[in-house]
C-alpha positions as CSV (number, residue, x, y, z in Angstrom):
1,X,-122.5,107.0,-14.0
2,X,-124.4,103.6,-14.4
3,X,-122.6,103.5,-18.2
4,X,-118.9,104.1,-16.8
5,X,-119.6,101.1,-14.1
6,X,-121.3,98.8,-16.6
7,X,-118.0,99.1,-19.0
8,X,-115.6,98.2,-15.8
9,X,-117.7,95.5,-14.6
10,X,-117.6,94.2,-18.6
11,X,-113.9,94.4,-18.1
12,X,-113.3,92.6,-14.8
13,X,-115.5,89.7,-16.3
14,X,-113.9,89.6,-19.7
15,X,-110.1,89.7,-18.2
16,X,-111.4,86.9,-15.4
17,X,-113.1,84.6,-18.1
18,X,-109.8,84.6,-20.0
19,X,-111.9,86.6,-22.9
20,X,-108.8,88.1,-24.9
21,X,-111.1,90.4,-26.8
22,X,-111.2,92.6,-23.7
23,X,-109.6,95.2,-25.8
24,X,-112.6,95.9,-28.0
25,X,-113.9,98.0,-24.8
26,X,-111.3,100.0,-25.4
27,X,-111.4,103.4,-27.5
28,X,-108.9,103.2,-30.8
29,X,-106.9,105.4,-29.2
30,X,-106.9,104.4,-26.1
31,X,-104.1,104.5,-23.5
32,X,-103.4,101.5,-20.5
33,X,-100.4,103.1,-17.9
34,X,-98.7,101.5,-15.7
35,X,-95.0,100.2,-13.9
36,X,-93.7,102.9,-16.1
37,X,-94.5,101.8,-19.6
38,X,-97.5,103.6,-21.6
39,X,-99.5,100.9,-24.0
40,X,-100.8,103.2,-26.4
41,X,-103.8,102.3,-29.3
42,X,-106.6,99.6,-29.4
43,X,-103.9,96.8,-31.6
44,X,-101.3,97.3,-28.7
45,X,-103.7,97.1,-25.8
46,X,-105.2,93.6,-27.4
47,X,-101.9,92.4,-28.1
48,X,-100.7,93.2,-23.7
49,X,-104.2,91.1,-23.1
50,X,-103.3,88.6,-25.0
51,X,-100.0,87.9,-23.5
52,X,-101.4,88.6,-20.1
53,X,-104.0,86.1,-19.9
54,X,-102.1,83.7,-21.8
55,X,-99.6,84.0,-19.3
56,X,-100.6,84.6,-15.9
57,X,-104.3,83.8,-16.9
58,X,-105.4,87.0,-13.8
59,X,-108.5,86.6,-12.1
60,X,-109.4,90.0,-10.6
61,X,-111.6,90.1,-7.3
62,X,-112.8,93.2,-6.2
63,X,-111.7,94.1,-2.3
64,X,-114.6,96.6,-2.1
65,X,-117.4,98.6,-4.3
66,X,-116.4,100.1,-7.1
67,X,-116.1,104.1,-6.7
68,X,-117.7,106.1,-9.6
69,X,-117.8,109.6,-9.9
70,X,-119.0,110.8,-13.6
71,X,-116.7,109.0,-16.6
72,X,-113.8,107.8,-13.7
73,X,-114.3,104.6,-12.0
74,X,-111.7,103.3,-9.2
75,X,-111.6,99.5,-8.1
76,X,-109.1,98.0,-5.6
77,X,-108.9,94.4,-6.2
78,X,-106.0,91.9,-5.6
79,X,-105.5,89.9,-8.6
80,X,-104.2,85.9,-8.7
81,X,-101.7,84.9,-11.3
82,X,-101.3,81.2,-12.8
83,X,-97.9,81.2,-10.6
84,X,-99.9,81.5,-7.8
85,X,-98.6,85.2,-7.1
86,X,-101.0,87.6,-5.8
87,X,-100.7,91.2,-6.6
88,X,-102.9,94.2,-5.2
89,X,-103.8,97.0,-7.1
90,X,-105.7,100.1,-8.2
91,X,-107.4,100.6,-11.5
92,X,-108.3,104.3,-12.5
93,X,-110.4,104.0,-15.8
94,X,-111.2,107.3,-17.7
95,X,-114.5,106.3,-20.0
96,X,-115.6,108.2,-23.0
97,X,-118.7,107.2,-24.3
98,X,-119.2,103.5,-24.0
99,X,-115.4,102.5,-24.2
100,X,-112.6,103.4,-22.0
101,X,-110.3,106.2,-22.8
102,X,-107.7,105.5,-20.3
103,X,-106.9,102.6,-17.4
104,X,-103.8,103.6,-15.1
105,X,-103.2,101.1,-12.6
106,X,-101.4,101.2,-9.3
107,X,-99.8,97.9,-8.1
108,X,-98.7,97.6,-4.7
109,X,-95.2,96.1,-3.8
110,X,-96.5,94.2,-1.0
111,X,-100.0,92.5,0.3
């Protein structure tokens, strides 16, 4: 349990520091789902980073605790974009080992 938070804390602070080698937390084969689109594999999940923070440059703030139970971690965080958009959403990270398997996130239409 203390693993599985330490990886999603490592990825918050690597996605709010703008550190676009985020991916390498990720397993080869990992998956990232969400708003309908599957990024599958360790070389597409660093290239989506990489054109996220370049981009919107997100800085993720946690709402509350983090919820762990075993290998899955849930956060709800709202998440600031460089256009000064705001979006809220849920994480659900599957972690494997010391790298995540899966991260499916939720994003709310409204605040």
């Amino acid at each position: 349990m203390a693993v599985a938070r330490s990886i999603v804390e490592s990825y918050f602070s690597c996605v709010k520091a703008g550190d676009k080698n985020v991916a390498e937390l990720f397993h080869d084969d990992a998956q990232l789902i969400g708003l309908g689109t599957v990024v599958v594999g360790r070389p597409a999940i660093d290239q989506f980073y990489a054109a996220s923070i370049e981009t919107g440059r997100p800085q993720p703030s946690l709402v509350g605790d983090l919820f762990v139970e075993g290998d899955r971690v849930v956060a709800e965080l709202l998440i600031e974009l460089a256009e000064q958009a705001t979006m809220h959403v849920v994480d659900l990270f599957e972690i494997s080992g010391e790298k995540i398997r899966s991260l499916t996130y939720f994003v709310a239409d409204h605040l």
